[in-house]
N, C-alpha and C positions, 0 to 999 in steps of 0.2 A: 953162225952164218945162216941166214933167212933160206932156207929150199927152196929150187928153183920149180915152175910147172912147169913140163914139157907136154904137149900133145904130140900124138903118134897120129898122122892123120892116114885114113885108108883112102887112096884115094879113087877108087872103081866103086860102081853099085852095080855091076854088072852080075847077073843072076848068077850061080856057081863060080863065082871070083875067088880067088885063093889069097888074095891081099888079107882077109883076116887072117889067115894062117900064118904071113911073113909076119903081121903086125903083132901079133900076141909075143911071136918067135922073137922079135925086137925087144918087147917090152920086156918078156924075160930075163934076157940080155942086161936094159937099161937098170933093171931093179935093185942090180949090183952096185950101181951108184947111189950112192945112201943121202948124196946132198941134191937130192931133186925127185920131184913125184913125175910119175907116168901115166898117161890117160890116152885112152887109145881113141879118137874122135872118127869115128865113121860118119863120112858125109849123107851116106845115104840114109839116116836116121833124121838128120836136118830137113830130107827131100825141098831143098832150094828152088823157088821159084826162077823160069828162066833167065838170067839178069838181062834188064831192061823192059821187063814183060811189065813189071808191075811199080810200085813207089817206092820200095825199096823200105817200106816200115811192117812190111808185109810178120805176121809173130817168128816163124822161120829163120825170117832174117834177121828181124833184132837177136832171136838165139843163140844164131851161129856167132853173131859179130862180139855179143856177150861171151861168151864162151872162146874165141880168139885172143879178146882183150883180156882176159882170167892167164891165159899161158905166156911165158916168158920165153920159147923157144918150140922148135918144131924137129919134128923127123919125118917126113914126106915118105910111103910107100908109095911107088909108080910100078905101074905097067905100061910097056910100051902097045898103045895100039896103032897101026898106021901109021909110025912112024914118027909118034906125040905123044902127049898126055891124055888122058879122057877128058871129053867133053863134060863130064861132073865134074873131075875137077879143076878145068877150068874155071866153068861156071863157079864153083867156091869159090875159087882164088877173086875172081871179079867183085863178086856179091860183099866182100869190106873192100877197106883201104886202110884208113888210119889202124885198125886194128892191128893190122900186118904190119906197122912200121917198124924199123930199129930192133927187130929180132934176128936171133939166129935158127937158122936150118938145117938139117940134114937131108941128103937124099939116099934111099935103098930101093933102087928099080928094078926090075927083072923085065924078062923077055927071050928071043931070041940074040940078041947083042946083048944081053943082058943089062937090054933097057935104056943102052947109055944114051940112044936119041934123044929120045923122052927127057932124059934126065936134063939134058944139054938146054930141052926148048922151056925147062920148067925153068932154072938155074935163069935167064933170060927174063923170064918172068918175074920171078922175087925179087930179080936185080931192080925191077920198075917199082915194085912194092914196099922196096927199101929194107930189102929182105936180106941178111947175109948170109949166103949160102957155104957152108966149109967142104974145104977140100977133100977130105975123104970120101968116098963112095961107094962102101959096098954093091955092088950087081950081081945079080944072082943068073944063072943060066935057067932059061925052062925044061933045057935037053939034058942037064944033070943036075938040076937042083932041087926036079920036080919029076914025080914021078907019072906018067902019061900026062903033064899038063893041068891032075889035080891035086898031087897029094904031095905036099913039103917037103921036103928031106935036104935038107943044104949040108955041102960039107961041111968039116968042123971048121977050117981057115979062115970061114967068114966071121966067126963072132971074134977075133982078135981087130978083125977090120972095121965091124961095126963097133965095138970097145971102143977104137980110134975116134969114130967118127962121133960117138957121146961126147969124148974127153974136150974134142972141138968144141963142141953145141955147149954143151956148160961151159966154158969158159969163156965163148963169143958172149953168151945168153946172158953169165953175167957182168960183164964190160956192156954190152945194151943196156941193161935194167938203167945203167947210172945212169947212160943217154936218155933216155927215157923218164928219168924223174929231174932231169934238170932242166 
């Protein structure tokens, strides 16, 4: 069976952000799964022109959209800010389309509600993108799963739930691919 790619996307660029630290924490996690690769895609590496600012063939953005269309599935790191997603990635999410199609998702958000706002208005979004996002969803608390706010430490309970939430993302991921080549 063909391996699938998953991207791990980060999705804050926010200066001392701790989404690398869930995101690596993830892919550790994901590596266990031996029928699919892990690539941890930080947005802020892209640095995404603002969508609409420019024509959209901007190098950046052919990039990002290159590099979308290469993965077969996603796992979404969120932070809840104000009660959303970041405005990066939003802006990512907008900046393709067809890229995004007929894939599967996960989401692992943290926060104070450990994220699940965020999670709820992203989940909404994919749905437009023709995104399928699975039901599992790891959340992580920032009052116990992080120690002052920067330093990771998750209980151990979450890696059975994120396990869960692979075992979805490969198997939606690969029921897509077919959609997708037909």
């Amino acid at each position: 069976m063909e391996k699938l790619n998953i991207g791990i996307i980060l999705g804050s660029t926010r200066q001392g952000r701790v989404s690398t630290q869930v995101g690596k924490w993830v892919k550790k996690i994901a590596q266990q799964h031996e029928d699919a690769n892990y690539e941890i895609l930080d947005i802020a590496d892209y640095n995404l022109p603002f969508f609409g600012t420019g024509t959209g063939k901007e190098q950046k953005v052919i990039a990002w959209k290159t590099k979308l269309s290469s993965m077969d599935g996603f796992v979404f790191i969120v932070q809840e800010y104000n009660h959303s997603i970041t405005g990066a990635l939003k802006n990512a999410l907008d900046s393709a389309y067809e890229e995004w199609n007929n894939k599967a998702a996960g989401i692992v958000s943290y926060g104070s509600t450990g994220g699940a706002r965020a999670a709820e208005h992203l989940r909404g979004i994919l749905g437009e993108l023709s995104v399928a996002a699975v039901r599992a969803h790891p959340t992580l608390s920032i009052f116990t799963d992080f120690t002052k706010s920067k330093v990771f430490q998750p209980a151990d309970f979450h890696i059975d739930y994120v396990a869960e939430m692979l075992d979805q993302i490969l198997s939606w991921s690969r029921a897509l691919k077919t959609v997708r080549k037909s």
